[in-house]
N, CA, C and O atoms as a CHARMM CRD file, in Angstrom:
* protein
*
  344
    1    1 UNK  N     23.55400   7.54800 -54.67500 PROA 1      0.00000
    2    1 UNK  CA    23.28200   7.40500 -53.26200 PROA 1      0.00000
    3    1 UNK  C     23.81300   6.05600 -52.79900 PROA 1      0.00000
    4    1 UNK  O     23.45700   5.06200 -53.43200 PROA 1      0.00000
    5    2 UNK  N     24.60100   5.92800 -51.79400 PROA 2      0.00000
    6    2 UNK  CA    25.15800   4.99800 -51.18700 PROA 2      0.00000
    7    2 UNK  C     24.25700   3.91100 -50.08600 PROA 2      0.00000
    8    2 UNK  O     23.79700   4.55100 -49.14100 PROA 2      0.00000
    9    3 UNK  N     24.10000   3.19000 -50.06300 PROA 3      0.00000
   10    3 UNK  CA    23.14900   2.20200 -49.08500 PROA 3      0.00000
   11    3 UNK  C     24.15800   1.23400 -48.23700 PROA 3      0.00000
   12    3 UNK  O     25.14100   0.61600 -48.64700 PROA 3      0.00000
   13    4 UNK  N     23.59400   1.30300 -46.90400 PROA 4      0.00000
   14    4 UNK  CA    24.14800   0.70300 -45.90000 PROA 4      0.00000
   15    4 UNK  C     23.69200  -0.38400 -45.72200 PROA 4      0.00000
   16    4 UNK  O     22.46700  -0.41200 -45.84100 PROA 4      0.00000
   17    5 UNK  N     24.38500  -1.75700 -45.36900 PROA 5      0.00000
   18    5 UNK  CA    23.49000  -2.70400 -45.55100 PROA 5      0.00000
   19    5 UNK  C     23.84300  -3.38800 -43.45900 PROA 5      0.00000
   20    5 UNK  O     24.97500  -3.87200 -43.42200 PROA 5      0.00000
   21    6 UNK  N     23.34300  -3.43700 -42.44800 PROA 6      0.00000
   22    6 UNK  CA    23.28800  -4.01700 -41.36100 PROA 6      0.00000
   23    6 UNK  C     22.69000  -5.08400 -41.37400 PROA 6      0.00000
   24    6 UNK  O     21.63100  -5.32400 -41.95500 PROA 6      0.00000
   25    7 UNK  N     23.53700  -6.02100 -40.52700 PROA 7      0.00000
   26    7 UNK  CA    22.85900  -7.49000 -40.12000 PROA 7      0.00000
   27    7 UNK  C     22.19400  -6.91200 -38.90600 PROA 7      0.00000
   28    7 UNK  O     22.52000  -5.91300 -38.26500 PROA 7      0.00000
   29    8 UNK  N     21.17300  -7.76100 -38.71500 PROA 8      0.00000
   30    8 UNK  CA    20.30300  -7.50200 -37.53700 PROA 8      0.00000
   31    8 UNK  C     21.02200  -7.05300 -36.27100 PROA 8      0.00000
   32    8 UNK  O     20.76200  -5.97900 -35.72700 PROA 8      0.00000
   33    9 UNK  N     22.10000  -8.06500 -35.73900 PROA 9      0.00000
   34    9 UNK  CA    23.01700  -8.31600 -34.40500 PROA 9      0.00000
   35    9 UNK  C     23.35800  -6.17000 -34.85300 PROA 9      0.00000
   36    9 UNK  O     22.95700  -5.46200 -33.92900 PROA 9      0.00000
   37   10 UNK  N     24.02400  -5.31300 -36.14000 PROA 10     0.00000
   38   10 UNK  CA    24.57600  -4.53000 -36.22100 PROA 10     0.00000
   39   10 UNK  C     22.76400  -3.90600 -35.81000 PROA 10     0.00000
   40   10 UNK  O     23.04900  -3.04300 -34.98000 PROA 10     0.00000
   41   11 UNK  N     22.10400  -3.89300 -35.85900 PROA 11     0.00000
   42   11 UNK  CA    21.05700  -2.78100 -36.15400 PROA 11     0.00000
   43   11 UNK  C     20.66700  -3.19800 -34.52900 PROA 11     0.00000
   44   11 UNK  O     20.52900  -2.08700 -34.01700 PROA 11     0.00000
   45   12 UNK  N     20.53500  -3.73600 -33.96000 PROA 12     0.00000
   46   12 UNK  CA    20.09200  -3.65500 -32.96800 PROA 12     0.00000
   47   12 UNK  C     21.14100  -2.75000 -31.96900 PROA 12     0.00000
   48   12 UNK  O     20.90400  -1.88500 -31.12600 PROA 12     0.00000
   49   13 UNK  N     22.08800  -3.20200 -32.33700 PROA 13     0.00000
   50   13 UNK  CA    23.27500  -2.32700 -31.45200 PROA 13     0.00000
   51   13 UNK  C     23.06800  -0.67400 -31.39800 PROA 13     0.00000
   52   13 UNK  O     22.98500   0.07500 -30.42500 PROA 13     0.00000
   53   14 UNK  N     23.00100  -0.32500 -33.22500 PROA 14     0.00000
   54   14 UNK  CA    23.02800   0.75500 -33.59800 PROA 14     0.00000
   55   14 UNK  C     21.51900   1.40000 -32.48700 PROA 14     0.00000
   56   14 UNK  O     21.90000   2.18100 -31.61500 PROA 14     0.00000
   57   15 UNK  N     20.51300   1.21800 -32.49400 PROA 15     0.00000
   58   15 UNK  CA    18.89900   1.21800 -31.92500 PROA 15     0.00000
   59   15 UNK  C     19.36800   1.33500 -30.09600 PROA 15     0.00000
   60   15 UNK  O     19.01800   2.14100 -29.23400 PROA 15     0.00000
   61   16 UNK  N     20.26800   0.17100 -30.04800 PROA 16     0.00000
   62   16 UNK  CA    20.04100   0.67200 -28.28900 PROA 16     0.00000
   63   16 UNK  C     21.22400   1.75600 -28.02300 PROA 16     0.00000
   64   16 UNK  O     21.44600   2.30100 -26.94200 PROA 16     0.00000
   65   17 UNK  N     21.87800   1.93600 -29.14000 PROA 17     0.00000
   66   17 UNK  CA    23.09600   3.31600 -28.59800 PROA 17     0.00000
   67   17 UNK  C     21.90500   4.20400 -28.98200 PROA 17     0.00000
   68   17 UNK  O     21.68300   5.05500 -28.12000 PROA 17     0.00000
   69   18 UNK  N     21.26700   4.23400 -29.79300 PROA 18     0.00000
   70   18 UNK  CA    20.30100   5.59000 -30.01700 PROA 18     0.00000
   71   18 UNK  C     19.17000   5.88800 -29.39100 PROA 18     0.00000
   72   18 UNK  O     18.48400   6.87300 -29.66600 PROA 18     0.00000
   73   19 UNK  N     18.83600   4.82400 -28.26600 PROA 19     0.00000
   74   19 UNK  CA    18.21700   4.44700 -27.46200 PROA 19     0.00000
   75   19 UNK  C     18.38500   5.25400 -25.92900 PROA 19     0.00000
   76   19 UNK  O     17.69800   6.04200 -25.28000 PROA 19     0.00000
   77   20 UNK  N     19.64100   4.61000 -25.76800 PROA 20     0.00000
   78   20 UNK  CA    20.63800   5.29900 -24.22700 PROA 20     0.00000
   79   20 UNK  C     20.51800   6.82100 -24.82600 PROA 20     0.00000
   80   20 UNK  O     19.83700   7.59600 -24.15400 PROA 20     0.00000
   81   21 UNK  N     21.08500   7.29200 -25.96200 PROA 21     0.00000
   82   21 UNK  CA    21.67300   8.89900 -26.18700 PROA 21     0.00000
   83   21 UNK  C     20.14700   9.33000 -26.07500 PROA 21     0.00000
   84   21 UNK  O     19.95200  10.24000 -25.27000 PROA 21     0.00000
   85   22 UNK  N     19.23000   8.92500 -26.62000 PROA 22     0.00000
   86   22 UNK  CA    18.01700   9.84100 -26.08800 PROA 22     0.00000
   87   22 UNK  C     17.57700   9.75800 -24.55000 PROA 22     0.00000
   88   22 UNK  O     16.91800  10.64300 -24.00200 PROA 22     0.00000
   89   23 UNK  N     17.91800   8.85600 -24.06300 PROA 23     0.00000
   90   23 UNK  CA    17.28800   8.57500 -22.35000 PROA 23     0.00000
   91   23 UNK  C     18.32400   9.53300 -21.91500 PROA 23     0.00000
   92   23 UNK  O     17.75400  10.62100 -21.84100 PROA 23     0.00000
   93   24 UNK  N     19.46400   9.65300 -21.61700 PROA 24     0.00000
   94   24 UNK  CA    20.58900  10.24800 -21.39600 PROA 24     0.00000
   95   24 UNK  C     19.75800  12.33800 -21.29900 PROA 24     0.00000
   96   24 UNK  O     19.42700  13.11400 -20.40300 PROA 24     0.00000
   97   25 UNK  N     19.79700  12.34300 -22.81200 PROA 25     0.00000
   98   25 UNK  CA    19.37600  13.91700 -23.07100 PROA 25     0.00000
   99   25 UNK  C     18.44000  13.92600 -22.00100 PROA 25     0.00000
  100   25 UNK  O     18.64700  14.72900 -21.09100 PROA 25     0.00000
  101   26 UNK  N     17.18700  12.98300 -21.92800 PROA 26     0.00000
  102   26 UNK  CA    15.82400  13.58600 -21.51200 PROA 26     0.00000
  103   26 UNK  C     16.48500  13.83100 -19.88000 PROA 26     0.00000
  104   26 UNK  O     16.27200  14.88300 -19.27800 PROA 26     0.00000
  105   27 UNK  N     17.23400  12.80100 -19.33600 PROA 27     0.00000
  106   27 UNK  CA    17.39200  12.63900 -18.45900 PROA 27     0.00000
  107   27 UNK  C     18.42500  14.23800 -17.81600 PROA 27     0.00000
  108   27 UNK  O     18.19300  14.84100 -16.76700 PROA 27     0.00000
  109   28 UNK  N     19.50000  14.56100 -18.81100 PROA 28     0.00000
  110   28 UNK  CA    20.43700  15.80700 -18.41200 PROA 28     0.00000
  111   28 UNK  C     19.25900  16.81300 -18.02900 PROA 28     0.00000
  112   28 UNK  O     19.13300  17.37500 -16.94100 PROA 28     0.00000
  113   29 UNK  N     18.33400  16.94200 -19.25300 PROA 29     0.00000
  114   29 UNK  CA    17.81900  18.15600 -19.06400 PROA 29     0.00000
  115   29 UNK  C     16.47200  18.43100 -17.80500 PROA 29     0.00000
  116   29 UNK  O     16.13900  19.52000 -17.33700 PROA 29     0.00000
  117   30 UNK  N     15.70600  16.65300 -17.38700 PROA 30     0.00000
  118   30 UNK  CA    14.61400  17.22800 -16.52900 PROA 30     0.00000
  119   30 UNK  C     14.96900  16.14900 -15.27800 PROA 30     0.00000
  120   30 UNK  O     14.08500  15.59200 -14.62700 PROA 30     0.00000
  121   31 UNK  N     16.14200  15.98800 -15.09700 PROA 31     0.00000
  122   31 UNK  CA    16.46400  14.83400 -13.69000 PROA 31     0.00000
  123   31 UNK  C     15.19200  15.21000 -12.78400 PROA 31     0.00000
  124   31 UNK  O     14.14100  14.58600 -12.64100 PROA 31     0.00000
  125   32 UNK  N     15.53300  16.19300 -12.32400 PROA 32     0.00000
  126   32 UNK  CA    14.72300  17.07900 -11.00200 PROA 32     0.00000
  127   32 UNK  C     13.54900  16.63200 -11.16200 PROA 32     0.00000
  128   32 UNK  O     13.02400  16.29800 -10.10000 PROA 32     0.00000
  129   33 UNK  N     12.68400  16.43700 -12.42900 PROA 33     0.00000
  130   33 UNK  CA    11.53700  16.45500 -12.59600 PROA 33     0.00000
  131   33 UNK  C     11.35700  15.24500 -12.33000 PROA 33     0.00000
  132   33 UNK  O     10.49400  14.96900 -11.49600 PROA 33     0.00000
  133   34 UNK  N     12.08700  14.23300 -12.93800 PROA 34     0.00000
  134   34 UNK  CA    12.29700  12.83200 -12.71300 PROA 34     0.00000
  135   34 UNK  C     12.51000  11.91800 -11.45600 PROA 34     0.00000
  136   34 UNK  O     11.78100  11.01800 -11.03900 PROA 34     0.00000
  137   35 UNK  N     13.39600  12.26400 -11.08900 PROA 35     0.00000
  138   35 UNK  CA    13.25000  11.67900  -9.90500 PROA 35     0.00000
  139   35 UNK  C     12.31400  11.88900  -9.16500 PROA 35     0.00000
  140   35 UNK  O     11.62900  12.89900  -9.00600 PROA 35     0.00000
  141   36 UNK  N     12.26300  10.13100  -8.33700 PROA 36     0.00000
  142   36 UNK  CA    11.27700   9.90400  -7.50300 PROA 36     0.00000
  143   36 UNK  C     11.37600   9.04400  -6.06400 PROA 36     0.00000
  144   36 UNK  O     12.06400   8.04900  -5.83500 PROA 36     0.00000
  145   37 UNK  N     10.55400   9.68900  -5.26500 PROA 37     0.00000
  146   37 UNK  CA    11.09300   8.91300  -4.03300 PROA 37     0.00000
  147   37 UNK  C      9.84800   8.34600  -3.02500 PROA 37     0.00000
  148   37 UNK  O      8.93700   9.11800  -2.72700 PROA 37     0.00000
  149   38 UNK  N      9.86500   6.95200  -2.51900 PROA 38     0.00000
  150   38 UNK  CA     8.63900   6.27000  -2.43900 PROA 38     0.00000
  151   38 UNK  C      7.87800   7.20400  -0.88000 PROA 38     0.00000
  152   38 UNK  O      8.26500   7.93800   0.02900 PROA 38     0.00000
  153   39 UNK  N      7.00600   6.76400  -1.21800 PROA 39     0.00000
  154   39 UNK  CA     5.66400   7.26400  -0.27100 PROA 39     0.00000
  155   39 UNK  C      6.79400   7.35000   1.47000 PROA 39     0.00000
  156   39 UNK  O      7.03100   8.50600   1.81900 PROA 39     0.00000
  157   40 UNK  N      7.22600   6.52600   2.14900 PROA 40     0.00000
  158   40 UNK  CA     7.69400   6.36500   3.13200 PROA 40     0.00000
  159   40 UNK  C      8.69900   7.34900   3.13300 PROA 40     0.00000
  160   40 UNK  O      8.77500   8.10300   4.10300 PROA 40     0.00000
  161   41 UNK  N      9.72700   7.48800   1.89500 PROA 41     0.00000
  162   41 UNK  CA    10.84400   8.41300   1.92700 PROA 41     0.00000
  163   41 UNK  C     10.50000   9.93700   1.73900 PROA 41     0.00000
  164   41 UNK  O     11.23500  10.71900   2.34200 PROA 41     0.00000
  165   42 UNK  N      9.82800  10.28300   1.24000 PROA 42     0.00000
  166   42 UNK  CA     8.22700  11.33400   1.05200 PROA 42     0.00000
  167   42 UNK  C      8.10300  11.71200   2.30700 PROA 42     0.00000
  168   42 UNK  O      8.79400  12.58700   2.83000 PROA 42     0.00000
  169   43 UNK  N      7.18200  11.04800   2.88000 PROA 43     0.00000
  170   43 UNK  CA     7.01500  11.30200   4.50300 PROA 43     0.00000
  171   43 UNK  C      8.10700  11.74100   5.63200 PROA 43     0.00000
  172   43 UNK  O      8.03800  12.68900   6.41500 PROA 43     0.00000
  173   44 UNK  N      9.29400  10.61300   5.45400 PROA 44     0.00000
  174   44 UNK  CA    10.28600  10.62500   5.68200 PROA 44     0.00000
  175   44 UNK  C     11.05200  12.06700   5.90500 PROA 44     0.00000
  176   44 UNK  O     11.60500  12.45600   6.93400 PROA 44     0.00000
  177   45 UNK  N     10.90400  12.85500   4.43900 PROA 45     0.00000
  178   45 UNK  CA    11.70000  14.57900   4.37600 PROA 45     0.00000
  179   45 UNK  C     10.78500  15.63000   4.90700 PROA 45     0.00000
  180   45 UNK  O     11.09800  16.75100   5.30600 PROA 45     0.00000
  181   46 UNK  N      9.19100  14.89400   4.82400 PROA 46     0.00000
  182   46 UNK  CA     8.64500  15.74500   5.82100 PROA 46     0.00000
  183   46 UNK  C      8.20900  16.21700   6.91800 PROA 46     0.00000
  184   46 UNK  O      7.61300  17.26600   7.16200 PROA 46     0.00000
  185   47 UNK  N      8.67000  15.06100   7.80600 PROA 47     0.00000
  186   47 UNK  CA     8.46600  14.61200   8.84300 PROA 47     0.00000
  187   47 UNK  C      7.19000  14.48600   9.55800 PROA 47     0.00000
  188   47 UNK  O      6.81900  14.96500  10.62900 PROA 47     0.00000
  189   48 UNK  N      6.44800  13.51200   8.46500 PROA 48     0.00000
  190   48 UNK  CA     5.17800  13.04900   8.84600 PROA 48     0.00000
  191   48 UNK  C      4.52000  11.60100   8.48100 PROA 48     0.00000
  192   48 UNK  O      5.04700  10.91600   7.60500 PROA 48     0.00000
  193   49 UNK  N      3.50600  11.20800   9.08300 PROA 49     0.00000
  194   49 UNK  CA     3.41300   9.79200   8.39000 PROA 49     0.00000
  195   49 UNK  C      2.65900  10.08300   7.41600 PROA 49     0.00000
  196   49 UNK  O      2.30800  11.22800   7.13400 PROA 49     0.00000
  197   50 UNK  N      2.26300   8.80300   6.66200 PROA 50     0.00000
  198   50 UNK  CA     1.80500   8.31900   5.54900 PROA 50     0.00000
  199   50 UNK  C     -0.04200   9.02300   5.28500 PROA 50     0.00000
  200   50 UNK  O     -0.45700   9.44300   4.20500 PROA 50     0.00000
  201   51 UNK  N     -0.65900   8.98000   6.28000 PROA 51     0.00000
  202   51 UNK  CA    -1.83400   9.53300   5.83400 PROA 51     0.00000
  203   51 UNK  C     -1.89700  11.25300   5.81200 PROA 51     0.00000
  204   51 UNK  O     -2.70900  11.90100   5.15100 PROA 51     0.00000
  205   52 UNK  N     -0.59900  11.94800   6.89800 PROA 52     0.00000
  206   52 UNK  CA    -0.85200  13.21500   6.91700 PROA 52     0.00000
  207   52 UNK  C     -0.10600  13.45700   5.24900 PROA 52     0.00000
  208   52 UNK  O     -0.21300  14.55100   4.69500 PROA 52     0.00000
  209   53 UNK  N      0.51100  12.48200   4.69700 PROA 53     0.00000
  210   53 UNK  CA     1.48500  12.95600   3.65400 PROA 53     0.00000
  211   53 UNK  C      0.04400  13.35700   2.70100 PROA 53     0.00000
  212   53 UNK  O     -0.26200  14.49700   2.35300 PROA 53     0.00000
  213   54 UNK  N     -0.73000  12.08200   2.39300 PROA 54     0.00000
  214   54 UNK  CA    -1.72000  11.95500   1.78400 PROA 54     0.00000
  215   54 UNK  C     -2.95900  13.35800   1.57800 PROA 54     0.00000
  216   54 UNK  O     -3.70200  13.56800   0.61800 PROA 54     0.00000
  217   55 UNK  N     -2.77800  14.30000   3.13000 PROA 55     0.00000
  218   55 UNK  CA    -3.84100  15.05000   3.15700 PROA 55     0.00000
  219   55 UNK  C     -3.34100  16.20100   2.35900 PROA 55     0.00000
  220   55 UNK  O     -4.07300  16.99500   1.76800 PROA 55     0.00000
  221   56 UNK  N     -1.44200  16.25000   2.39300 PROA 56     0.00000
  222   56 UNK  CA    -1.21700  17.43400   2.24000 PROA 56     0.00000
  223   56 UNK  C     -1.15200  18.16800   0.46600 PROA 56     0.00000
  224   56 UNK  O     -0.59900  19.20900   0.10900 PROA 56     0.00000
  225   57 UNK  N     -1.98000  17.10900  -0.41200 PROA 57     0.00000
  226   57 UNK  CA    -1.69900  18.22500  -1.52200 PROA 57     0.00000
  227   57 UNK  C     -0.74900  17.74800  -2.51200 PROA 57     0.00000
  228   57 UNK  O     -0.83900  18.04500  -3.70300 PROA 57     0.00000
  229   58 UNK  N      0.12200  17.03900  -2.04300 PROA 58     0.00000
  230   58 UNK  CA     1.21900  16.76200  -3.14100 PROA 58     0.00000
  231   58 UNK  C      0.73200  16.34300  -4.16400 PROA 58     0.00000
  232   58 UNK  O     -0.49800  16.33100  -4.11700 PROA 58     0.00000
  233   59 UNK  N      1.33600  15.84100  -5.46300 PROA 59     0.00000
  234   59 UNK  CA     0.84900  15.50900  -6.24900 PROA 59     0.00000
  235   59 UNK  C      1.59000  14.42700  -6.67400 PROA 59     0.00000
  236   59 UNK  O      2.55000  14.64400  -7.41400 PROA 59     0.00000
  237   60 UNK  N      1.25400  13.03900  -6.26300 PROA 60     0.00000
  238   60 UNK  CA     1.32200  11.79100  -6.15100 PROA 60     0.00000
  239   60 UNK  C      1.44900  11.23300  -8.05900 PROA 60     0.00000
  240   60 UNK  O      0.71500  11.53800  -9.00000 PROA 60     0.00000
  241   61 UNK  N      2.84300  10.22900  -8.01300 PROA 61     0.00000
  242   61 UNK  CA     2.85400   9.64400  -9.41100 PROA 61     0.00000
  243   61 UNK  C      2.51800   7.82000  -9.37200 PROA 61     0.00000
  244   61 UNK  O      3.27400   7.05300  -8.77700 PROA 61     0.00000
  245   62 UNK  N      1.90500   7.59100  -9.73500 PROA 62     0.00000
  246   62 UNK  CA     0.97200   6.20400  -9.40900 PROA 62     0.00000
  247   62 UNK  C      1.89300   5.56500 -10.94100 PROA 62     0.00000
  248   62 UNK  O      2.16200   6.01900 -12.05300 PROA 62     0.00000
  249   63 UNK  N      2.17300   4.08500 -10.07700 PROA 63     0.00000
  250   63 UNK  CA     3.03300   3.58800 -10.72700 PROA 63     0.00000
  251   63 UNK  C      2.38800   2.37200 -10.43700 PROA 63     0.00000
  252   63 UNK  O      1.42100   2.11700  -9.71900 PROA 63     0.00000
  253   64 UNK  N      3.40800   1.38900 -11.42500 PROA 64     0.00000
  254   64 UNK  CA     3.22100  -0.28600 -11.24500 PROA 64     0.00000
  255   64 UNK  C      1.50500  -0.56100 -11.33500 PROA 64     0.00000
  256   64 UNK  O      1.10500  -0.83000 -10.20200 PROA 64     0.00000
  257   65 UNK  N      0.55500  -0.57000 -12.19000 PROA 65     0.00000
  258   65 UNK  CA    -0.82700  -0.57700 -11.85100 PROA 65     0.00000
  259   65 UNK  C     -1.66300  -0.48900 -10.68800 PROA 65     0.00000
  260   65 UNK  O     -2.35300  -1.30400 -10.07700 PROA 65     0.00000
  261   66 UNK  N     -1.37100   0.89300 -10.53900 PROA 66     0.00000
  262   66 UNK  CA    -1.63300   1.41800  -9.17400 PROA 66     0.00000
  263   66 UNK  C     -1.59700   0.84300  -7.75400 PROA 66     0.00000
  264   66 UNK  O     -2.39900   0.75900  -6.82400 PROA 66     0.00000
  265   67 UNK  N     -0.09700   0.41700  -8.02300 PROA 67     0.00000
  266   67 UNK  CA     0.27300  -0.46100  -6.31500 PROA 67     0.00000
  267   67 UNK  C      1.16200   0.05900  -6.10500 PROA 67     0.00000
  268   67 UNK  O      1.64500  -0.45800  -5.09800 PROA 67     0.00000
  269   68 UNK  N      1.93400   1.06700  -6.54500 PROA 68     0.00000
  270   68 UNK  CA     3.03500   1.82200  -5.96400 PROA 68     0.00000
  271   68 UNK  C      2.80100   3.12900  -5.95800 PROA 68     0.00000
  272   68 UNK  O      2.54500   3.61600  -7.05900 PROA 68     0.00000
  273   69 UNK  N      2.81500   3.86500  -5.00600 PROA 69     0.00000
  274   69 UNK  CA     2.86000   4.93100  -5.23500 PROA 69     0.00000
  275   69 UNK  C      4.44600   6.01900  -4.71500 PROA 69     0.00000
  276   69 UNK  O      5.18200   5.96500  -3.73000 PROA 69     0.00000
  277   70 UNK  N      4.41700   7.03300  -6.09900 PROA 70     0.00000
  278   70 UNK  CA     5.90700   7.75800  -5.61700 PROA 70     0.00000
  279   70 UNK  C      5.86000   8.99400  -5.78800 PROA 70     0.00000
  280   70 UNK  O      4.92300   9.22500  -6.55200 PROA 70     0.00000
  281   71 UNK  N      6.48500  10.12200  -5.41900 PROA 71     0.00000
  282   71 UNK  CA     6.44500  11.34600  -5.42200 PROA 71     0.00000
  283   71 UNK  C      7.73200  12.04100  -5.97300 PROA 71     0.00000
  284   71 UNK  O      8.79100  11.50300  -5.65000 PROA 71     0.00000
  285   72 UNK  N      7.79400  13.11200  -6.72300 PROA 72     0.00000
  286   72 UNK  CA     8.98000  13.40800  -7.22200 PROA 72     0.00000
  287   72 UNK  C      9.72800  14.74700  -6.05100 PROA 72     0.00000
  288   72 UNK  O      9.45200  15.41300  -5.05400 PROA 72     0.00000
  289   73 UNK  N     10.46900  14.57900  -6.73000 PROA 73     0.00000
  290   73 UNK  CA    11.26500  15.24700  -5.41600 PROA 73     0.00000
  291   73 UNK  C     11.62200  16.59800  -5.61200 PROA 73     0.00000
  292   73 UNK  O     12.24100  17.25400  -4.77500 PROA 73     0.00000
  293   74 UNK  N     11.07400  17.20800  -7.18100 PROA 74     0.00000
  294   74 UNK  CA    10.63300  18.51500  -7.04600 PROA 74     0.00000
  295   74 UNK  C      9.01000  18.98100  -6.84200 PROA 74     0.00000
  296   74 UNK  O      8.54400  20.05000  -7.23700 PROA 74     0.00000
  297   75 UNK  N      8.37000  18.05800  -6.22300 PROA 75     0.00000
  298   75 UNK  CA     7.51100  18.21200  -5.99000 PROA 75     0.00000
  299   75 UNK  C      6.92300  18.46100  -4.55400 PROA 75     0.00000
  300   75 UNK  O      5.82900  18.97900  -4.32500 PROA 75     0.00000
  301   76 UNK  N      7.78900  18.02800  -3.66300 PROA 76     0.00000
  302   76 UNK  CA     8.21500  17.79500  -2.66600 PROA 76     0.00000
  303   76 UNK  C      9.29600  19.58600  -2.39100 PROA 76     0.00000
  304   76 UNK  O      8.98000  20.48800  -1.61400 PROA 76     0.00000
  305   77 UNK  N      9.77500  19.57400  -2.75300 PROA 77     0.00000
  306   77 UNK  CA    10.53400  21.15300  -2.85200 PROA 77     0.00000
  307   77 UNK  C      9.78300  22.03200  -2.83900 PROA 77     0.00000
  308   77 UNK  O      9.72200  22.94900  -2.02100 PROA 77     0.00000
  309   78 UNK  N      9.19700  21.85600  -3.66100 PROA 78     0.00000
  310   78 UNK  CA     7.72900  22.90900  -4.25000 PROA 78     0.00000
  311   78 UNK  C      7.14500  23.55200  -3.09400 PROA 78     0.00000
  312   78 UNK  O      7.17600  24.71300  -2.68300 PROA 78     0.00000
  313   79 UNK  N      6.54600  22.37400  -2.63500 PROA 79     0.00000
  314   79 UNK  CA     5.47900  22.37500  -1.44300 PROA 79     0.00000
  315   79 UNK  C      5.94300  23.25000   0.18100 PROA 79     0.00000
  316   79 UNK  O      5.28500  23.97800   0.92400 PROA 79     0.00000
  317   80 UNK  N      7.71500  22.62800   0.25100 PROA 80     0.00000
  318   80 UNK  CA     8.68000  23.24000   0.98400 PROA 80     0.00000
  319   80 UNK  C      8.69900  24.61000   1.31800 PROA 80     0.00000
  320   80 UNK  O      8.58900  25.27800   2.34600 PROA 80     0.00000
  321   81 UNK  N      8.93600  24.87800  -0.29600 PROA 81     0.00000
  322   81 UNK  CA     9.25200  26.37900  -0.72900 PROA 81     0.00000
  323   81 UNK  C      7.78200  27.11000  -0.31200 PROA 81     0.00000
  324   81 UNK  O      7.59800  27.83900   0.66300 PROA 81     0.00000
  325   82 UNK  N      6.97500  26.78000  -1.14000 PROA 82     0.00000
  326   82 UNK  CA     5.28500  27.51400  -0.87900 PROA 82     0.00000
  327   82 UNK  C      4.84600  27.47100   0.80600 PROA 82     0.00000
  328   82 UNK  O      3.95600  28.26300   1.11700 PROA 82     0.00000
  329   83 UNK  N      5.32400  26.73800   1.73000 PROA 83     0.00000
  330   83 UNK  CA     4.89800  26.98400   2.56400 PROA 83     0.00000
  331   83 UNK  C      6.21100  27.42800   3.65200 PROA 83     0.00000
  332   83 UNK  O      6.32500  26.95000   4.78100 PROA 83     0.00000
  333   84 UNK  N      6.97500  28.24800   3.16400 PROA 84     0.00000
  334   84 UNK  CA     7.93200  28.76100   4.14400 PROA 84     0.00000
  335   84 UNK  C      7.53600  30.09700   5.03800 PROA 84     0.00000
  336   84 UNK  O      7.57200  31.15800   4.41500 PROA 84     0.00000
  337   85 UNK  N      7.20200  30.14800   6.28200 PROA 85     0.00000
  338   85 UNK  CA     6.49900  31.83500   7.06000 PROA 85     0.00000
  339   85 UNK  C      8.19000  32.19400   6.74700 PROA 85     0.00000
  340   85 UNK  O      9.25800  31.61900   6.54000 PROA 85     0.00000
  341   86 UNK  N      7.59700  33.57600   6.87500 PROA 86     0.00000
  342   86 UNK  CA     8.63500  34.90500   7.14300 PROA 86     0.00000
  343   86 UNK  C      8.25500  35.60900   8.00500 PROA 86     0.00000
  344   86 UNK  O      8.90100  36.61100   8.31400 PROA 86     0.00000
């Protein structure tokens, strides 16, 4: 069996390329889920302010120790979709 021997400067390199290639995957496969867009921009696509956003249900992602708050933007679709009349 063969052994690889890395200096630190090499192993750290190796760690953040294997680092990016996993953020990368998670990221190809659930963007939609991921992305997020702040409380104002939220309101903003729905054309309402900030407390009617609050009444309506969404389901709010609490960030920064609970001083930011953001909403994802299939979540926001969701809500779109479920409440379309015909």
């Amino acid at each position: 069996m063969n052994t690889l021997t890395l200096t630190p400067e090499q192993l750290d390199t190796v760690l953040a390329e294997a680092k990016a290639e996993v953020v990368a995957t998670i990221m190809a496969k659930h963007s939609e889920k991921l992305t997020l867009v702040s409380k104002a921009q939220a309101a903003g696509l729905l054309d309402v302010d900030g407390k009617t956003l609050d009444s309506m249900g969404i389901p709010r992602v609490v960030l920064a120790s609970k001083k930011k708050i953001a909403y994802r933007l299939s979540d926001i679709a969701e809500f779109i979709e479920k409440n379309i009349e015909h």
